[in-house]
mmCIF file of the N, C-alpha and C atoms, coordinates in Angstrom:
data_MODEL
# 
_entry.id   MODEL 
# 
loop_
_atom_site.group_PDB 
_atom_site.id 
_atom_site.type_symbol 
_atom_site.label_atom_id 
_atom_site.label_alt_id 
_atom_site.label_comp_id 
_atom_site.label_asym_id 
_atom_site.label_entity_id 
_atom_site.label_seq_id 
_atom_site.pdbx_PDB_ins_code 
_atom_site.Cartn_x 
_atom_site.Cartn_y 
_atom_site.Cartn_z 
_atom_site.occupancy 
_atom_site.B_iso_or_equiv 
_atom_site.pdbx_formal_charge 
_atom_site.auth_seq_id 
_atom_site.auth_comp_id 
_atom_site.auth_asym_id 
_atom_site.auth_atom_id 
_atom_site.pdbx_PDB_model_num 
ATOM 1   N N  . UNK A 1 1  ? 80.076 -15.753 -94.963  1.00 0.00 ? 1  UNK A N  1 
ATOM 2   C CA . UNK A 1 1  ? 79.978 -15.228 -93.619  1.00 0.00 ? 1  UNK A CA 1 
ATOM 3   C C  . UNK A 1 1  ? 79.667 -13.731 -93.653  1.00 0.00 ? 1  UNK A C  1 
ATOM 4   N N  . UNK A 1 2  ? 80.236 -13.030 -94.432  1.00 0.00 ? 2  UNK A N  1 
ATOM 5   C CA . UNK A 1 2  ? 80.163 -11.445 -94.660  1.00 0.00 ? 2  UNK A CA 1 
ATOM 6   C C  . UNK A 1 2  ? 78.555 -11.229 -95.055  1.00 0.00 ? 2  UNK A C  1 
ATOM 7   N N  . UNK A 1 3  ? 77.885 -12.060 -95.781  1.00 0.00 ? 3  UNK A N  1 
ATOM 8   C CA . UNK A 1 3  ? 76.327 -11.836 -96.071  1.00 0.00 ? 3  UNK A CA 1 
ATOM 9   C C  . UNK A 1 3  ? 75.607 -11.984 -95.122  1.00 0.00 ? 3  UNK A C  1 
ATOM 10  N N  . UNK A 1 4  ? 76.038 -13.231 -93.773  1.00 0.00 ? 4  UNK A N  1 
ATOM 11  C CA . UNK A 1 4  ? 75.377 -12.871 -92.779  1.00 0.00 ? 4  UNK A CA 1 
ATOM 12  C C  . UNK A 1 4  ? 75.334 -12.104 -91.920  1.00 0.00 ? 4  UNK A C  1 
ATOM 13  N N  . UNK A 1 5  ? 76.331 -11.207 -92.045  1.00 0.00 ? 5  UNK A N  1 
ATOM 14  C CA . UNK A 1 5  ? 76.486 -10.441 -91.089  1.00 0.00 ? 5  UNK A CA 1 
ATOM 15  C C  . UNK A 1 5  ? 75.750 -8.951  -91.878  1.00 0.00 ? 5  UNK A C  1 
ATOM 16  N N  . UNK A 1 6  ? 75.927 -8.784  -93.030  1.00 0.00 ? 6  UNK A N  1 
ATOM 17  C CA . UNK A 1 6  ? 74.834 -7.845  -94.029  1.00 0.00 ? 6  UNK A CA 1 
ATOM 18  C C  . UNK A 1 6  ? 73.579 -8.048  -93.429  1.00 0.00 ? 6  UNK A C  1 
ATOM 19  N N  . UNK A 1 7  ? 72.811 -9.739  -93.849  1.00 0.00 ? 7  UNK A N  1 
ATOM 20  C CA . UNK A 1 7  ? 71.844 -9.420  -93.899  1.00 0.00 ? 7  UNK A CA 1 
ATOM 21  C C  . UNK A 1 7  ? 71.325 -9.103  -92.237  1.00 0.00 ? 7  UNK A C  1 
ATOM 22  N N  . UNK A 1 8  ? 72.059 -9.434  -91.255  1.00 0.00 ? 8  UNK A N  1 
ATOM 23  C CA . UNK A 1 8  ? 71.897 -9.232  -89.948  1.00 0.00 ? 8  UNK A CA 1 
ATOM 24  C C  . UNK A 1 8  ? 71.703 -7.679  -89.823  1.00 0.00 ? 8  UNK A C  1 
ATOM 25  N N  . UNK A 1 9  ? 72.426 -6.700  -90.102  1.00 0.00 ? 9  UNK A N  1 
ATOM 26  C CA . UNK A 1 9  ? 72.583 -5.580  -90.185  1.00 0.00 ? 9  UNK A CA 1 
ATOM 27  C C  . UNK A 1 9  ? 71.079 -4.329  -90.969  1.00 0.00 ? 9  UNK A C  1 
ATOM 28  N N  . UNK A 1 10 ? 70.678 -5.036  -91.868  1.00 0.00 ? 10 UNK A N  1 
ATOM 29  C CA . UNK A 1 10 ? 69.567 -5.507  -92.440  1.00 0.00 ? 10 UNK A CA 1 
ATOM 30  C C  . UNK A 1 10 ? 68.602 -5.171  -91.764  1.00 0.00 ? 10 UNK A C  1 
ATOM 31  N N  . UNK A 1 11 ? 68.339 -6.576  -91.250  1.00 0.00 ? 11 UNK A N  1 
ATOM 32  C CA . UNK A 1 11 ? 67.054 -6.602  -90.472  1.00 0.00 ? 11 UNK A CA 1 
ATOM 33  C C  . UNK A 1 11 ? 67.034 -5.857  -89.190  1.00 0.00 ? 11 UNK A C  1 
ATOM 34  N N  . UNK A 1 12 ? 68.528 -5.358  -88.476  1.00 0.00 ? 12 UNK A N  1 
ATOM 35  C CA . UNK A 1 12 ? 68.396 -4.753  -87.662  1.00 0.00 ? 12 UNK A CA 1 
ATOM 36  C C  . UNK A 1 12 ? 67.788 -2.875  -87.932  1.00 0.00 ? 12 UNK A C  1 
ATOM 37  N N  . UNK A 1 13 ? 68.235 -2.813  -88.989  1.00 0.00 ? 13 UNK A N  1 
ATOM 38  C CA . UNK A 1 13 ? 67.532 -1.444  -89.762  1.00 0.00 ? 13 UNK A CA 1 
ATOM 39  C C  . UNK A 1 13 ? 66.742 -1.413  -89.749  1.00 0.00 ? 13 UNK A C  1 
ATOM 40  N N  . UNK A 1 14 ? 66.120 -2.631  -90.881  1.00 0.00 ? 14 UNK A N  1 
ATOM 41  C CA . UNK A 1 14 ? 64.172 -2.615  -90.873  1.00 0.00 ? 14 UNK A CA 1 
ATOM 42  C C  . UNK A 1 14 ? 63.635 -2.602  -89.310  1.00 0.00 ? 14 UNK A C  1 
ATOM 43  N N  . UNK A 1 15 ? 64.162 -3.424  -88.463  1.00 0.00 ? 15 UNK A N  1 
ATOM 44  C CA . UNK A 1 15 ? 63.122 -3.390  -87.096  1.00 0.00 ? 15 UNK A CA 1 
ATOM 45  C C  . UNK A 1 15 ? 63.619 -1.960  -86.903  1.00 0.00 ? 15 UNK A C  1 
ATOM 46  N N  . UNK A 1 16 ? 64.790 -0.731  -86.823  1.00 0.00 ? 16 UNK A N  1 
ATOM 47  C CA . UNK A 1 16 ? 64.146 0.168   -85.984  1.00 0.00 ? 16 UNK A CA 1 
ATOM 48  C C  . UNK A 1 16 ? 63.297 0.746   -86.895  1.00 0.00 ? 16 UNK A C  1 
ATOM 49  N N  . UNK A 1 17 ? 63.557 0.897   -88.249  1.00 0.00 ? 17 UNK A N  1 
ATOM 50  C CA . UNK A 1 17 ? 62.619 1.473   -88.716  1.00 0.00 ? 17 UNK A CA 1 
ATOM 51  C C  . UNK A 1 17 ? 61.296 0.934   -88.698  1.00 0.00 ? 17 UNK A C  1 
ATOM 52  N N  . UNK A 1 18 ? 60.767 0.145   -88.479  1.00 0.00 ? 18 UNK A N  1 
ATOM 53  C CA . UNK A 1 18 ? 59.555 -0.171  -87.909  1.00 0.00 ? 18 UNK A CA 1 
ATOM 54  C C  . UNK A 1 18 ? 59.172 0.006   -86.585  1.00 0.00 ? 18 UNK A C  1 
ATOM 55  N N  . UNK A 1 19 ? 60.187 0.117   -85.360  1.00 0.00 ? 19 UNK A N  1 
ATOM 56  C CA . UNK A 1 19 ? 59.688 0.558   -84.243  1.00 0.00 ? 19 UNK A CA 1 
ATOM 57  C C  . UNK A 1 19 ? 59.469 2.270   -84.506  1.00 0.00 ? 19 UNK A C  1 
ATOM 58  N N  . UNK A 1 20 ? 60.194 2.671   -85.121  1.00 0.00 ? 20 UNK A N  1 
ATOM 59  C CA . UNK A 1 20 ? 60.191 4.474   -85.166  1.00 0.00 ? 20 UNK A CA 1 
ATOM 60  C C  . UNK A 1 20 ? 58.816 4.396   -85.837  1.00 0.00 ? 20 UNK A C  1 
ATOM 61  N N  . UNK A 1 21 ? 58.553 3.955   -86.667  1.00 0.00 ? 21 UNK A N  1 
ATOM 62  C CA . UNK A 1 21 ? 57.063 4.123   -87.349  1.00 0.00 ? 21 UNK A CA 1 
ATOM 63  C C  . UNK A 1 21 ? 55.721 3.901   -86.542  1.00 0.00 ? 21 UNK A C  1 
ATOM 64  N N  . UNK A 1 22 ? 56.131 2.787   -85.620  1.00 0.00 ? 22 UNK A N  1 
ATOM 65  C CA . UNK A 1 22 ? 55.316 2.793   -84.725  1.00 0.00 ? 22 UNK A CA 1 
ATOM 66  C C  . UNK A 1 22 ? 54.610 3.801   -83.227  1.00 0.00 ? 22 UNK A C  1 
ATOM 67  N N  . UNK A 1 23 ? 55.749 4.353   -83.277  1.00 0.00 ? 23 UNK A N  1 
ATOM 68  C CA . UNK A 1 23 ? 55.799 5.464   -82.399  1.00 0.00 ? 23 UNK A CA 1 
ATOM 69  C C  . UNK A 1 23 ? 55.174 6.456   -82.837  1.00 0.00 ? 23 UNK A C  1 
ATOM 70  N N  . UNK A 1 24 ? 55.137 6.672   -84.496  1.00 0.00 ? 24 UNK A N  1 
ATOM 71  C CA . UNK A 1 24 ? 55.089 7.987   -84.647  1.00 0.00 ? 24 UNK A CA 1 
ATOM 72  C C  . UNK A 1 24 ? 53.650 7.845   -84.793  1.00 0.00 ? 24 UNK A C  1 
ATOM 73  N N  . UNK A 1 25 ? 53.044 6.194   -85.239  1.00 0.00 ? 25 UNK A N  1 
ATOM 74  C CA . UNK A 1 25 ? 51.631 6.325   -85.177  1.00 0.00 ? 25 UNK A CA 1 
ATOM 75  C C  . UNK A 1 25 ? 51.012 6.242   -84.218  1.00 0.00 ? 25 UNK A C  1 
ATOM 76  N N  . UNK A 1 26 ? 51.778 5.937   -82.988  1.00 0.00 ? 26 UNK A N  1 
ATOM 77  C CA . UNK A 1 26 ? 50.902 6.001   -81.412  1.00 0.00 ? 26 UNK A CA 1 
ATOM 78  C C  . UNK A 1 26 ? 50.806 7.264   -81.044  1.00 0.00 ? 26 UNK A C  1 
ATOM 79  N N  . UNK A 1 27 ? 51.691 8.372   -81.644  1.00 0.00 ? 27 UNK A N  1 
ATOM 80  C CA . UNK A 1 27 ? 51.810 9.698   -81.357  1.00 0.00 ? 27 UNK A CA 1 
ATOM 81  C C  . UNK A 1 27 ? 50.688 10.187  -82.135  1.00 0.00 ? 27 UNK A C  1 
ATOM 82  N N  . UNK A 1 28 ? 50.606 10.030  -83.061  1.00 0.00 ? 28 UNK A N  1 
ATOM 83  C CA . UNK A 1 28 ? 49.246 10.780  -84.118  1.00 0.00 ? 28 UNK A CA 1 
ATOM 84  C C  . UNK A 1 28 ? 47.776 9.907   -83.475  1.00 0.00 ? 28 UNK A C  1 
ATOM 85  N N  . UNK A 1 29 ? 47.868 8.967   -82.792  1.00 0.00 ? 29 UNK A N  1 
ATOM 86  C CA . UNK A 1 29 ? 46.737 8.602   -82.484  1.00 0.00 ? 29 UNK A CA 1 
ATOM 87  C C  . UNK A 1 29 ? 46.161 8.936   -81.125  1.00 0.00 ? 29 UNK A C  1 
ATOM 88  N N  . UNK A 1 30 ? 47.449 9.583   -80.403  1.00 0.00 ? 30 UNK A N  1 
ATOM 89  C CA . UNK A 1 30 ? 46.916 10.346  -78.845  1.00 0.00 ? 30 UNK A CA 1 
ATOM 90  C C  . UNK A 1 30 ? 46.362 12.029  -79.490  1.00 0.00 ? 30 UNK A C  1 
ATOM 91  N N  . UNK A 1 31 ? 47.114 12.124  -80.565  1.00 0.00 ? 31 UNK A N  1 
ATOM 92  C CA . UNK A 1 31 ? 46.643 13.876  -80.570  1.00 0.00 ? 31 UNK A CA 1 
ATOM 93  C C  . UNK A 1 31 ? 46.980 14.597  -79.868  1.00 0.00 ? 31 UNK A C  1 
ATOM 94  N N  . UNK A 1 32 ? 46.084 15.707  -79.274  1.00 0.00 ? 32 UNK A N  1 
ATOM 95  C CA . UNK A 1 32 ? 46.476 16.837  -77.933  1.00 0.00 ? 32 UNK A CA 1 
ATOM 96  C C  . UNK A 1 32 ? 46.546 16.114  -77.218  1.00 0.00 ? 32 UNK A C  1 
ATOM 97  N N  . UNK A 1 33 ? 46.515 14.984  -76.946  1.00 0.00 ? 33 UNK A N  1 
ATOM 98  C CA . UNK A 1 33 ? 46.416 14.621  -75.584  1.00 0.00 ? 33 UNK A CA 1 
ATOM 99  C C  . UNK A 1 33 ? 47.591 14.853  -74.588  1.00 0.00 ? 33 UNK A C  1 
ATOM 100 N N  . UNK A 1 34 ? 48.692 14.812  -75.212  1.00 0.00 ? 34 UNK A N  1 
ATOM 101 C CA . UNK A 1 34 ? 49.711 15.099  -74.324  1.00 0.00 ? 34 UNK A CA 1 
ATOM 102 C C  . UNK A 1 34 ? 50.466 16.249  -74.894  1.00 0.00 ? 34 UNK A C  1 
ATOM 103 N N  . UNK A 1 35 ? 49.763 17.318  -75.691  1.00 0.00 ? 35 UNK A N  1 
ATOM 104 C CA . UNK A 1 35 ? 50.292 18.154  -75.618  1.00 0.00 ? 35 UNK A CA 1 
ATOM 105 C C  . UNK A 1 35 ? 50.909 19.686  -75.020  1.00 0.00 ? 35 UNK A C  1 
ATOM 106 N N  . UNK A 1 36 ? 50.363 19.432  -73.892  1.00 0.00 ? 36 UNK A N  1 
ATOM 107 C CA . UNK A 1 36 ? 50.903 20.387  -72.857  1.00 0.00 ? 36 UNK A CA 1 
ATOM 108 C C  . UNK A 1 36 ? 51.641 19.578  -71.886  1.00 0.00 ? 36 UNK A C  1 
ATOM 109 N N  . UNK A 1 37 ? 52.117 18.547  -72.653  1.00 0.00 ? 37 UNK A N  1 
ATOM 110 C CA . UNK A 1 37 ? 53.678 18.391  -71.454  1.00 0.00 ? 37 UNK A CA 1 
ATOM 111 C C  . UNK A 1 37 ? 54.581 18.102  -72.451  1.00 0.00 ? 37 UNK A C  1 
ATOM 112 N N  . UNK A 1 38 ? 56.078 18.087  -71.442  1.00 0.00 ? 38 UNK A N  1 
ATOM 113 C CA . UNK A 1 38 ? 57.319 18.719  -72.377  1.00 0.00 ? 38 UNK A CA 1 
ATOM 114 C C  . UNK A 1 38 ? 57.917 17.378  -72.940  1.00 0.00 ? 38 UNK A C  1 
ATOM 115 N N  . UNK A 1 39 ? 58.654 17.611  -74.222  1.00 0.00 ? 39 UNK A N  1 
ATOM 116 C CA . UNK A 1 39 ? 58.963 16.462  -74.511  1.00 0.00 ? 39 UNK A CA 1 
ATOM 117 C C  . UNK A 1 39 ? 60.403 16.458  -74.556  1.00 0.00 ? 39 UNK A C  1 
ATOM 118 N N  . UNK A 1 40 ? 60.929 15.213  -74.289  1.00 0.00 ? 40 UNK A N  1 
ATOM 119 C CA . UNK A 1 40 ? 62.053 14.886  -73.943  1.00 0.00 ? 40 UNK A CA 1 
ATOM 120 C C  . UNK A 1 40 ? 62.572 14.150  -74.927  1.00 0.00 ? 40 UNK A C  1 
ATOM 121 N N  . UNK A 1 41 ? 63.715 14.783  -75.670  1.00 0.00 ? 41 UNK A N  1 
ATOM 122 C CA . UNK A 1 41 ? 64.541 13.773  -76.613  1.00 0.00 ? 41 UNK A CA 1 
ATOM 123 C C  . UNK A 1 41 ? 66.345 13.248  -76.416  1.00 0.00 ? 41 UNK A C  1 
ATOM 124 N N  . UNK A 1 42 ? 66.864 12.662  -76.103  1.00 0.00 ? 42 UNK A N  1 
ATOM 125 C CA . UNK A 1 42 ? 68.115 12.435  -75.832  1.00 0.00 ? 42 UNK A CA 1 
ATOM 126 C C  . UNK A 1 42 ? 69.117 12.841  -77.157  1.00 0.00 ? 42 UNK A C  1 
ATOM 127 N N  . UNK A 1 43 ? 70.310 13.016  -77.032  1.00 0.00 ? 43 UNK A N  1 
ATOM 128 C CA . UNK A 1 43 ? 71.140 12.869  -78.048  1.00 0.00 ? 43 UNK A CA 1 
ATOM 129 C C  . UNK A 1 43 ? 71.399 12.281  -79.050  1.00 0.00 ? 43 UNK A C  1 
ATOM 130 N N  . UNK A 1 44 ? 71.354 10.496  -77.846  1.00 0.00 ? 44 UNK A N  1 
ATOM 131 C CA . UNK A 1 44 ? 71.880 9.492   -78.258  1.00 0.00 ? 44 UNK A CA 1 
ATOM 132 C C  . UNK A 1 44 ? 70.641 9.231   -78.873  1.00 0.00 ? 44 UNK A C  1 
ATOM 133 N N  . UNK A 1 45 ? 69.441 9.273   -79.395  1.00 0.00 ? 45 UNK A N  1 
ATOM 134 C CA . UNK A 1 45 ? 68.650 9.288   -80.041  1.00 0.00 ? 45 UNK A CA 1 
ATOM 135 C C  . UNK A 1 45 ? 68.084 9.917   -81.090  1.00 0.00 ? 45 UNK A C  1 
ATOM 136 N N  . UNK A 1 46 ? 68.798 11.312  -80.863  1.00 0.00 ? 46 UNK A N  1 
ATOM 137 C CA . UNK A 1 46 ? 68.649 11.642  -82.395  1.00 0.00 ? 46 UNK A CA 1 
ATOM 138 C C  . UNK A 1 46 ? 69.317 11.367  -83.173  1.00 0.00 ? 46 UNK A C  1 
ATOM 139 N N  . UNK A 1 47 ? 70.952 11.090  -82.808  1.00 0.00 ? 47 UNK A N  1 
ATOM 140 C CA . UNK A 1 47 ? 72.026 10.342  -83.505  1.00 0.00 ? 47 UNK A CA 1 
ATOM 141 C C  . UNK A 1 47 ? 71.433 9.202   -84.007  1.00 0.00 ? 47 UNK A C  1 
ATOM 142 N N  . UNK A 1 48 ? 70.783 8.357   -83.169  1.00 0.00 ? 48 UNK A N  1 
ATOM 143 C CA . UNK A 1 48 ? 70.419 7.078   -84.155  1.00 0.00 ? 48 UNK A CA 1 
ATOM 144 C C  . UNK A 1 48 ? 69.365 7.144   -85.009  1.00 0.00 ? 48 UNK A C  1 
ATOM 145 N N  . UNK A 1 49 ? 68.870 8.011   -85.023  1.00 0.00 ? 49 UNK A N  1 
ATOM 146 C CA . UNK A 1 49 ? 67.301 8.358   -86.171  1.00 0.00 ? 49 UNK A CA 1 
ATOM 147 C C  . UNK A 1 49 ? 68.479 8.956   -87.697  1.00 0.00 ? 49 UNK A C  1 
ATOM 148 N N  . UNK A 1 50 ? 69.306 9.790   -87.119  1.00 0.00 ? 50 UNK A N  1 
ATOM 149 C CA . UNK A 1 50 ? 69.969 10.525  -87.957  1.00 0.00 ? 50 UNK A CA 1 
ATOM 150 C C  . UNK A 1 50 ? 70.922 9.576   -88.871  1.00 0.00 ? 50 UNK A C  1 
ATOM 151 N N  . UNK A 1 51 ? 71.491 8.530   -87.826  1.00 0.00 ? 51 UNK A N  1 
ATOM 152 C CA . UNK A 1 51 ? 71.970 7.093   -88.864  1.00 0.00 ? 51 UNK A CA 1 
ATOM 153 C C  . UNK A 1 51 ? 71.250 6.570   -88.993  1.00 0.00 ? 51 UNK A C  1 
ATOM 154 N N  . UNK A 1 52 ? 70.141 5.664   -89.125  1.00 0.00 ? 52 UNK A N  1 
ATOM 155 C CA . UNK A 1 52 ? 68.817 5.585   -89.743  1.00 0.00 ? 52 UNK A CA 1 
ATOM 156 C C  . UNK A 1 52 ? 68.759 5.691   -91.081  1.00 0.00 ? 52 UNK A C  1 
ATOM 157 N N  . UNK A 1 53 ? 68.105 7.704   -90.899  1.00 0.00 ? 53 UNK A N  1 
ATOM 158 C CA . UNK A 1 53 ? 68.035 7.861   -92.268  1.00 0.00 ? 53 UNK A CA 1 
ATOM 159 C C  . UNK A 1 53 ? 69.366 7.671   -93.042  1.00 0.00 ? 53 UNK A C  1 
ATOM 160 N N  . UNK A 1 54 ? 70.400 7.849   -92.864  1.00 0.00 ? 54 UNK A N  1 
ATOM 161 C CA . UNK A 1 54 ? 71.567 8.214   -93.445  1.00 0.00 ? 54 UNK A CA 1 
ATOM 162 C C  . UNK A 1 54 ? 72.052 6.682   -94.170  1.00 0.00 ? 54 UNK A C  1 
ATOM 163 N N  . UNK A 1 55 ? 71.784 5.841   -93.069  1.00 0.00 ? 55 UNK A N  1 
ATOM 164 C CA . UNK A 1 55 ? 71.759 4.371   -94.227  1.00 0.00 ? 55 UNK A CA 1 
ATOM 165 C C  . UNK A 1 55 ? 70.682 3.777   -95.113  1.00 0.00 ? 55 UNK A C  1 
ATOM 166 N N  . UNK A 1 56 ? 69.230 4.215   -95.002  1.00 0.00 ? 56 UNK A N  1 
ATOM 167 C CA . UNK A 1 56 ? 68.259 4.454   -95.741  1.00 0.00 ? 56 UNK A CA 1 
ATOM 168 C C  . UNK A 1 56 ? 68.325 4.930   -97.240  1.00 0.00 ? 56 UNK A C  1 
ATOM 169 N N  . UNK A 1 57 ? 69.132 6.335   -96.849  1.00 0.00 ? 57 UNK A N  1 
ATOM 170 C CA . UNK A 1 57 ? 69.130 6.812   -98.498  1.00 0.00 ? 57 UNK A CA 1 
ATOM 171 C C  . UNK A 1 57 ? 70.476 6.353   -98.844  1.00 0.00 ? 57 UNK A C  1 
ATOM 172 N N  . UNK A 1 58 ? 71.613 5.339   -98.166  1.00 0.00 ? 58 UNK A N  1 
ATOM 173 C CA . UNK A 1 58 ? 72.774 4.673   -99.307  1.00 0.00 ? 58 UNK A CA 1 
ATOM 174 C C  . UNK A 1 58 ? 71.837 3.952   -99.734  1.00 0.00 ? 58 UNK A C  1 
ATOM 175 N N  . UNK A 1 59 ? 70.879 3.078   -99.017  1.00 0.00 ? 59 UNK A N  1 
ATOM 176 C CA . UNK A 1 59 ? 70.979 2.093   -99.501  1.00 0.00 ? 59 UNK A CA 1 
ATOM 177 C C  . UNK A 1 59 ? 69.714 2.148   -100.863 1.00 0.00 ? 59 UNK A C  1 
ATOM 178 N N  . UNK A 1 60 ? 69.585 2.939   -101.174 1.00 0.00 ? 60 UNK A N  1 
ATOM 179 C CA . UNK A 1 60 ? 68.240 3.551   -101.441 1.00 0.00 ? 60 UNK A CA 1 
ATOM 180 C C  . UNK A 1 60 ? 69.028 4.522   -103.051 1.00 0.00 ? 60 UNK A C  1 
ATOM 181 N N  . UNK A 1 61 ? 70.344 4.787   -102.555 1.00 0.00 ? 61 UNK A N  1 
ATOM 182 C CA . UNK A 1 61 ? 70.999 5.440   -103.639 1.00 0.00 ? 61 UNK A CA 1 
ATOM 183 C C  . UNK A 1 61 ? 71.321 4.044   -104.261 1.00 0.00 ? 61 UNK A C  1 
ATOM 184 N N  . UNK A 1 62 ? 72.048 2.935   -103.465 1.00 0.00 ? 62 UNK A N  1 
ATOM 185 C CA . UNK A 1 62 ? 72.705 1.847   -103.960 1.00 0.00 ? 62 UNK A CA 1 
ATOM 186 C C  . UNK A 1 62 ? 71.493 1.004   -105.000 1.00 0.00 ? 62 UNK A C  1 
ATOM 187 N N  . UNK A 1 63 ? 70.627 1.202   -104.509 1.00 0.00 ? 63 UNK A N  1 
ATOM 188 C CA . UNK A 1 63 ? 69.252 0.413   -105.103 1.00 0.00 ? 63 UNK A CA 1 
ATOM 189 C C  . UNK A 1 63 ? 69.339 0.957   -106.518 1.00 0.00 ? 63 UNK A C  1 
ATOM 190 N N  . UNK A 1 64 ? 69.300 2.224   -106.616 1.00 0.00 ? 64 UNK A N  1 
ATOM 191 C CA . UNK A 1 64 ? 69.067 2.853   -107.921 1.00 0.00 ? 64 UNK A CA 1 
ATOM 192 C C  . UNK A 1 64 ? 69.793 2.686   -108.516 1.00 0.00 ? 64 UNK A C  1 
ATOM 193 N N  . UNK A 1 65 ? 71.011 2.744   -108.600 1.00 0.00 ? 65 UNK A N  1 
ATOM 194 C CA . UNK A 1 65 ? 72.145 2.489   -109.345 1.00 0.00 ? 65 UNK A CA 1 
ATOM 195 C C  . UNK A 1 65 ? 72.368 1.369   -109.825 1.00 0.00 ? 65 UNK A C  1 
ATOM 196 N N  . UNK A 1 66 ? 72.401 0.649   -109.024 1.00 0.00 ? 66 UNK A N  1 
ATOM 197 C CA . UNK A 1 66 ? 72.030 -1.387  -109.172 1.00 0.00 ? 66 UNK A CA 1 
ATOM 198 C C  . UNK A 1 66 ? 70.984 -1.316  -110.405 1.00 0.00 ? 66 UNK A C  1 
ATOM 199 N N  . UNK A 1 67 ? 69.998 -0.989  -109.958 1.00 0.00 ? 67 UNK A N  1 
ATOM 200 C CA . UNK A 1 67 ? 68.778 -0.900  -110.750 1.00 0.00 ? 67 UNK A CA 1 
ATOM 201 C C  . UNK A 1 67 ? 68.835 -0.366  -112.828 1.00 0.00 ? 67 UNK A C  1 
ATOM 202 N N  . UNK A 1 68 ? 69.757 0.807   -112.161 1.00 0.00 ? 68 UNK A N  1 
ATOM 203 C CA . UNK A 1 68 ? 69.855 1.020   -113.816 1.00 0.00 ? 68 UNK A CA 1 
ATOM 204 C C  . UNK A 1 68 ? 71.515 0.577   -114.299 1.00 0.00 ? 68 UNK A C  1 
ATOM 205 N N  . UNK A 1 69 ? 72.315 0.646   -113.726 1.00 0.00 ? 69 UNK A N  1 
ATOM 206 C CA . UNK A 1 69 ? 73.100 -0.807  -114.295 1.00 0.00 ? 69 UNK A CA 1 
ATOM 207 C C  . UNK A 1 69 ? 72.284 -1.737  -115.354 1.00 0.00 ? 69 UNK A C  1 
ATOM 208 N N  . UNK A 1 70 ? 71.438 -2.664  -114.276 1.00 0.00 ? 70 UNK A N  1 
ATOM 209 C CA . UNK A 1 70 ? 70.809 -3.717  -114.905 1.00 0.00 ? 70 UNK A CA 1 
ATOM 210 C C  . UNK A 1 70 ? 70.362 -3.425  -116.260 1.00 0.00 ? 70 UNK A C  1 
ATOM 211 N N  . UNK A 1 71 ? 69.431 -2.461  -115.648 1.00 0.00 ? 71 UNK A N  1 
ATOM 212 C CA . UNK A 1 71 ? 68.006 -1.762  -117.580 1.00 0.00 ? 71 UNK A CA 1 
ATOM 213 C C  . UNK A 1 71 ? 69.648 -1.964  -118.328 1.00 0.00 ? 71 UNK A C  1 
ATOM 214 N N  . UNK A 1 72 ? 70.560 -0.744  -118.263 1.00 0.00 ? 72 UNK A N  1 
ATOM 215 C CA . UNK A 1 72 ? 71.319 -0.345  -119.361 1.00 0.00 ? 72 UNK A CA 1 
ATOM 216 C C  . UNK A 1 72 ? 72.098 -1.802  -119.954 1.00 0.00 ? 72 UNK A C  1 
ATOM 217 N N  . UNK A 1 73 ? 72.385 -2.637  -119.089 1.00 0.00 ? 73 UNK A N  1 
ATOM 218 C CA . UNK A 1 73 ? 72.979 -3.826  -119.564 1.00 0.00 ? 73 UNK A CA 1 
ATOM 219 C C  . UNK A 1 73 ? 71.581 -4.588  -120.496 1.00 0.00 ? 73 UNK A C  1 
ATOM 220 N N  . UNK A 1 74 ? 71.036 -4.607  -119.918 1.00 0.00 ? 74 UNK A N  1 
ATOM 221 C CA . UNK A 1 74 ? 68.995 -5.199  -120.841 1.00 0.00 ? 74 UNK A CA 1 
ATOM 222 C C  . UNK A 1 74 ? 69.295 -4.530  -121.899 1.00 0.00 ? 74 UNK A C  1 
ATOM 223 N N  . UNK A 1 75 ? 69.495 -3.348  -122.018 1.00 0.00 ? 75 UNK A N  1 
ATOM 224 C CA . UNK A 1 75 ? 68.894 -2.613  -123.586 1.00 0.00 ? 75 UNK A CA 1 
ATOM 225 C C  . UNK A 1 75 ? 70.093 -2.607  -124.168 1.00 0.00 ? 75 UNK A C  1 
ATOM 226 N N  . UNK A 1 76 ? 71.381 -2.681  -123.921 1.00 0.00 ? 76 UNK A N  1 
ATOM 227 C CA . UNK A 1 76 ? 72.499 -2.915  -124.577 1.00 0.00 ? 76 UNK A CA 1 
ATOM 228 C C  . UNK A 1 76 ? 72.340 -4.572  -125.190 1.00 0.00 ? 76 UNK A C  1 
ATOM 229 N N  . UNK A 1 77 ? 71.972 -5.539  -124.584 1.00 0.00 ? 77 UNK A N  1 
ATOM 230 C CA . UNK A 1 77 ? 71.313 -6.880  -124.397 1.00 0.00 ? 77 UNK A CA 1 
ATOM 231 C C  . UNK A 1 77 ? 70.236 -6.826  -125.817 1.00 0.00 ? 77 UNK A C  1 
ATOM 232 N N  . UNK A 1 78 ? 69.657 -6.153  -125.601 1.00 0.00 ? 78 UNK A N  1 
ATOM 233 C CA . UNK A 1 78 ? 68.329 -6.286  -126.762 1.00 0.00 ? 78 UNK A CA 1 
ATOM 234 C C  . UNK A 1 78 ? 68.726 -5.109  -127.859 1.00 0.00 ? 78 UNK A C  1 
ATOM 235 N N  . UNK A 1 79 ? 69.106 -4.424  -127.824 1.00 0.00 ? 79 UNK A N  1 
ATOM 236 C CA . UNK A 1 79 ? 69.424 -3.391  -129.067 1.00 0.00 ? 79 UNK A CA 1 
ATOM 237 C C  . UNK A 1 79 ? 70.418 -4.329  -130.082 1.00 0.00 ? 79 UNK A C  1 
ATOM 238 N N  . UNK A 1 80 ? 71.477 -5.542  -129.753 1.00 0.00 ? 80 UNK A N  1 
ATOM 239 C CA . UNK A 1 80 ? 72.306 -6.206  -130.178 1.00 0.00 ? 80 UNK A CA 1 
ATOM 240 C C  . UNK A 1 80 ? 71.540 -7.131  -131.260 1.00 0.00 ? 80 UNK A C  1 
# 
């Protein structure tokens, strides 16, 4: 039960990070166009970009670590 609720958590990451990506390429694809009007960002929105990244690079630290775990157990594995 705990993995579904991971991998739920998951995919809810990847989609914003895919909606934020999307934005940022509808933004590079207007150009000046709207650059003489003001832009408006909420709080509660930079907070969630800011957790975003912030679970991005655990999971991103967690990856690496996982990652060389493994090698060092391999070459302890094959040096034997």
């Amino acid at each position: 039960m705990k993995g579904l609720f991971q991998a739920a958590d998951v995919r809810k990451l990847d989609h914003l990070r895919a909606e934020e990506k999307m934005i940022q390429r509808e933004r590079a694809q207007e150009g000046d166009e709207f650059a003489d009007k003001e832009k408006f960002v909420t709080e509660a929105y930079k907070e969630q970009l800011a957790a975003i990244r912030k679970k991005v690079k655990a999971g991103r630290c967690h990856n690496v670590c996982h990652n060389v775990s493994a090698y060092s157990s391999l070459i302890r594995t094959v040096q034997s």
